[in-house]
N, CA and C of each residue as an Amber inpcrd file, in Angstrom:
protein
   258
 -78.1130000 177.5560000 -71.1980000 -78.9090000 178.2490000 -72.1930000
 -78.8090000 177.5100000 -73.5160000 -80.2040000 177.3330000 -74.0850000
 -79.8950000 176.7040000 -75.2270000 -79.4390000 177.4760000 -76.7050000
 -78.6340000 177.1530000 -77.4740000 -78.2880000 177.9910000 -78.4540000
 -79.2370000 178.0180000 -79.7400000 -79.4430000 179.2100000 -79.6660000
 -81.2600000 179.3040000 -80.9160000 -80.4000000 179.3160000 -82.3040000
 -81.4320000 178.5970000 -83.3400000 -80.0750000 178.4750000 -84.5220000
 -81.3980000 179.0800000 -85.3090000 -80.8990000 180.4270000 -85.6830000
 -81.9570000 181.1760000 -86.7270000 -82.5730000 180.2470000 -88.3380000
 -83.7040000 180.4000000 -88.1360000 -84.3740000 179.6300000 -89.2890000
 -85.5130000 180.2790000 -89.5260000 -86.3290000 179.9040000 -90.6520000
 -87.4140000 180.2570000 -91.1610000 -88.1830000 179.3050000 -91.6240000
 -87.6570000 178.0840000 -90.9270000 -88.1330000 176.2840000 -91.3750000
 -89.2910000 176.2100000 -90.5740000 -90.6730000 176.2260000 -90.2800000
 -91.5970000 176.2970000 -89.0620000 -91.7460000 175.1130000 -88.4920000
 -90.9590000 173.7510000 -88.8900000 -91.0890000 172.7700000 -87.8150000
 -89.9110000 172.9760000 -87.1970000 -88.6260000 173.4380000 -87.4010000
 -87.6310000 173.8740000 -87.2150000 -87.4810000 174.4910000 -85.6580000
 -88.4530000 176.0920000 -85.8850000 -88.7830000 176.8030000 -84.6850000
 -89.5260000 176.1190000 -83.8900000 -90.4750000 175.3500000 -84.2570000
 -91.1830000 174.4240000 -83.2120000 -90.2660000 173.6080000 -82.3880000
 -89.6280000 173.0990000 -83.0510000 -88.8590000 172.2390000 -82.1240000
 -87.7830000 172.8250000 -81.6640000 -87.1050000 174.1050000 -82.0500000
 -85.9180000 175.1300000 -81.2420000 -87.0800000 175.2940000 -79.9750000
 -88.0730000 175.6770000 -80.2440000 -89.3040000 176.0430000 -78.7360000
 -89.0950000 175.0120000 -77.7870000 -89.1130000 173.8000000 -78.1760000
 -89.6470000 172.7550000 -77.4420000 -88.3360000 172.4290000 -76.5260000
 -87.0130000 173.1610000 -76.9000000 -86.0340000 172.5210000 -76.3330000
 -85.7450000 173.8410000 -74.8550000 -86.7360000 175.0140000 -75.0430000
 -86.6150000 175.9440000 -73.8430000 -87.7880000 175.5320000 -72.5450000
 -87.1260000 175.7580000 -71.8640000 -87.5010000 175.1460000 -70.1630000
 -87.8640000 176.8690000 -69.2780000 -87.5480000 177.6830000 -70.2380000
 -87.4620000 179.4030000 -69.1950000 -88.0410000 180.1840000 -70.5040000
 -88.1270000 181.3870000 -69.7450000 -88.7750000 182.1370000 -70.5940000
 -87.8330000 182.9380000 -71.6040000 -88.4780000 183.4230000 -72.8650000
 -87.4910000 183.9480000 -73.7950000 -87.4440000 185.3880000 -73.8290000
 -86.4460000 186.0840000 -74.6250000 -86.1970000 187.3780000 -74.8510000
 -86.7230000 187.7170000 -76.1720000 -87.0470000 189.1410000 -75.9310000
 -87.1330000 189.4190000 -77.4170000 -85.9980000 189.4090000 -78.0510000
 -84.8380000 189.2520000 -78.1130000 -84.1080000 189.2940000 -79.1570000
 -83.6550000 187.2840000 -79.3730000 -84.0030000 186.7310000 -78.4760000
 -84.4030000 184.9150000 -78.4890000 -85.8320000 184.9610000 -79.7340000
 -86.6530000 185.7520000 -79.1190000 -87.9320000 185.1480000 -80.4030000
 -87.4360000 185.6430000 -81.6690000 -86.5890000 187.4260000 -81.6590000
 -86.6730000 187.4460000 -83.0560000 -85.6090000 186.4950000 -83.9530000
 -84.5160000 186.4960000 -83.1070000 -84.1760000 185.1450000 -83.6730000
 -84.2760000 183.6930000 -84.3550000 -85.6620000 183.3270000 -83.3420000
 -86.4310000 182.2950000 -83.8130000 -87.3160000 182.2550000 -85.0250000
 -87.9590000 183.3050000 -85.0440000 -88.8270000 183.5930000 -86.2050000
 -88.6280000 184.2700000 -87.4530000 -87.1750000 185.1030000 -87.4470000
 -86.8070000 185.8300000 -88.0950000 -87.3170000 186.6100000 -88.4810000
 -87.4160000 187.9500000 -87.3620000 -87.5400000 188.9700000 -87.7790000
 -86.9240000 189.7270000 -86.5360000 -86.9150000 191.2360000 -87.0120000
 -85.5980000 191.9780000 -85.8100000 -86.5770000 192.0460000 -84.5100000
 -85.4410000 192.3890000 -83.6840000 -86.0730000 192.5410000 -82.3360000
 -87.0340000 194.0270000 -82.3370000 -86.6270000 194.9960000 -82.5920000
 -87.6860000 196.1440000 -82.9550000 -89.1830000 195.4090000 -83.3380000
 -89.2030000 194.7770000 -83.9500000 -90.0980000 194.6270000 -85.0190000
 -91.2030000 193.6220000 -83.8340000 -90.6150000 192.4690000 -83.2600000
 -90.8340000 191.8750000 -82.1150000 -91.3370000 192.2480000 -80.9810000
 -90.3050000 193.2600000 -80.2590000 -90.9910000 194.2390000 -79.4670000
 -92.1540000 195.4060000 -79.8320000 -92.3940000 195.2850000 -81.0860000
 -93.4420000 196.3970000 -81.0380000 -94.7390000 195.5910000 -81.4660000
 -94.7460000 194.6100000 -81.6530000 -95.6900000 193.0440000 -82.1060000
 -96.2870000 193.1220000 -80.8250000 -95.3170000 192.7160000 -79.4830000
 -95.6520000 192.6740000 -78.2660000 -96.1730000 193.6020000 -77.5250000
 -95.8800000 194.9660000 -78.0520000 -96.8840000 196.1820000 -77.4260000
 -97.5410000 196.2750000 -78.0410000 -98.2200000 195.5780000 -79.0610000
 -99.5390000 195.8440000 -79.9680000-100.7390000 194.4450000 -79.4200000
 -99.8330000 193.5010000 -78.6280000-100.4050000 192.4780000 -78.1400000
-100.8190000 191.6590000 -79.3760000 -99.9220000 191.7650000 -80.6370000
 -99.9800000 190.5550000 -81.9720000 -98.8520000 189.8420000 -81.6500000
 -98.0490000 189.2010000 -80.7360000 -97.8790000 188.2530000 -80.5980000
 -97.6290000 188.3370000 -78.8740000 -97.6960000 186.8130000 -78.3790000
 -98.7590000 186.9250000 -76.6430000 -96.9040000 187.2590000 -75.8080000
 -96.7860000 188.1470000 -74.9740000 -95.7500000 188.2610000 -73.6250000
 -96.2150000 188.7460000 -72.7690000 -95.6470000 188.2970000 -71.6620000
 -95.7900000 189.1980000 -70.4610000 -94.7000000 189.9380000 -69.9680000
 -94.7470000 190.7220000 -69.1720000 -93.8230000 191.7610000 -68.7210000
 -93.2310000 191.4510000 -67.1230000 -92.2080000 191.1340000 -67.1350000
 -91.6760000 190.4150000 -65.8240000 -90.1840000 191.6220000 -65.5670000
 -90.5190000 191.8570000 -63.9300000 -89.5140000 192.6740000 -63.3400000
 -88.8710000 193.8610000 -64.7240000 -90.2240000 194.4030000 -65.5230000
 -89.9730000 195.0990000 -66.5160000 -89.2130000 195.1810000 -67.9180000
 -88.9440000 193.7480000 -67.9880000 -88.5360000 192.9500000 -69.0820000
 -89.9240000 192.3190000 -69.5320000 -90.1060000 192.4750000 -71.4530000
 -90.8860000 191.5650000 -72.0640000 -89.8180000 190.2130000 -71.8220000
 -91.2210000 189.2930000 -71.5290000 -90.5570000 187.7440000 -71.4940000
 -91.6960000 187.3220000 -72.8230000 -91.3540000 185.8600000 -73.1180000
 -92.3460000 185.1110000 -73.8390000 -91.7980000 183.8730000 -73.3310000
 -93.2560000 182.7900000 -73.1420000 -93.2900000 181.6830000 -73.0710000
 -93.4360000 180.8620000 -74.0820000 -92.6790000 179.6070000 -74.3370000
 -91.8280000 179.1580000 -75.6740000 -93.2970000 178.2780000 -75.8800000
 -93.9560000 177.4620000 -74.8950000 -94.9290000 177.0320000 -75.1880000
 -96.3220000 177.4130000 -75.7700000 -96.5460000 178.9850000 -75.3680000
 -97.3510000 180.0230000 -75.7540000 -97.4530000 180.6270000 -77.1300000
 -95.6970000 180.5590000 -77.5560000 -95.2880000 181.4100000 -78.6570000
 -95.3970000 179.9410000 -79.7790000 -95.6290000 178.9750000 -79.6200000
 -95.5550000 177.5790000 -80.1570000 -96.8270000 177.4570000 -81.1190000
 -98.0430000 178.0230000 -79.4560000 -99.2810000 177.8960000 -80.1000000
 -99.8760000 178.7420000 -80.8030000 -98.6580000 180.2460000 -80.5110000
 -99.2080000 181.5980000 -81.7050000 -98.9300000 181.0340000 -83.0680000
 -98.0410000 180.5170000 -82.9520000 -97.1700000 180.0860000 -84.3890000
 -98.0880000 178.6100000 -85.1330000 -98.5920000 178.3600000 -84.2780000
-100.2710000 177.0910000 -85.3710000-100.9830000 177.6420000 -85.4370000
-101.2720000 178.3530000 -85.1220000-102.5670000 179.2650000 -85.2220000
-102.2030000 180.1990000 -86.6290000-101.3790000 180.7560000 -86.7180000
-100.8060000 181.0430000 -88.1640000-100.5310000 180.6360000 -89.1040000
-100.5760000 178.9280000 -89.1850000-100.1370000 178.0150000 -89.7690000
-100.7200000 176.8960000 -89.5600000-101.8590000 176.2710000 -89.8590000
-102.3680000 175.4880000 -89.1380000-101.1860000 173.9590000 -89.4980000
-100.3380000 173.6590000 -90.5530000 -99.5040000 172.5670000 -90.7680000
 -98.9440000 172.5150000 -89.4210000 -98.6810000 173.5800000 -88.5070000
 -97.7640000 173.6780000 -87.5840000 -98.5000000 173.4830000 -85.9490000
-100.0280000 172.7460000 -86.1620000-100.9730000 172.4690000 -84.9550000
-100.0650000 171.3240000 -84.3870000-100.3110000 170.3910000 -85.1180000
 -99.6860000 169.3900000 -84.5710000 -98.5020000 169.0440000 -83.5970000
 -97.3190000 169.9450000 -83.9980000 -96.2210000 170.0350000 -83.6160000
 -96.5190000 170.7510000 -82.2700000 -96.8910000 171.8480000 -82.3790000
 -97.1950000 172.8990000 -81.3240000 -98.2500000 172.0390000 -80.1800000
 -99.1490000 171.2710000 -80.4230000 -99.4260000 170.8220000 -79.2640000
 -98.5920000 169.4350000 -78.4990000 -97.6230000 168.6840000 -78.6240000
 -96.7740000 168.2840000 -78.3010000 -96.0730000 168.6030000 -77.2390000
 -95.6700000 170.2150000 -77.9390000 -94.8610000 171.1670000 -77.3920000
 -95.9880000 171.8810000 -75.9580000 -96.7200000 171.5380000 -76.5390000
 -97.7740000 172.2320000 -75.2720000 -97.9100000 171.1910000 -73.5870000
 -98.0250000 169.8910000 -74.1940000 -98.6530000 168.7450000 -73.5480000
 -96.9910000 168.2040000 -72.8190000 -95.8420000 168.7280000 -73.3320000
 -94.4820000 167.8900000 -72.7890000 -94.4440000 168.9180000 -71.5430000
């Protein structure tokens, strides 16, 4: 498991993304993005930021959550498709 190092740097989280191979937790994204897991999980039942629901766990895909995060930011396209294409 890779160890998520909380930031609010957005090339930072891009590249914490790029180093996951499995899917994440909500308390992995809120980590990443900084903000609480409440806050995360209820993002995800509002469908404002993209998960799916596996064996009744929200998951998120790091490559998915890469491209929510340029799309919010367009400085952060670049990076995020990298992360898409590796």
């Amino acid at each position: 498991m890779s160890k998520i190092v909380p930031t609010t740097a957005p090339f930072s989280v891009i590249n914490a993304l790029a180093g996951f191979t499995r899917m994440l937790t909500v308390d992995e994204v809120s980590e990443l993005i900084g903000l609480s897991s409440c806050t995360v999980y209820r993002m995800a039942q509002r469908k404002q930021i993209p998960s799916v629901i596996l064996s009744g766990s929200r998951r998120f895909d790091p490559a998915t959550i890469s491209m929510w995060l340029a799309r919010k930011d367009p400085q952060l396209s670049v990076a995020a498709q990298g992360l898409r294409a590796a």
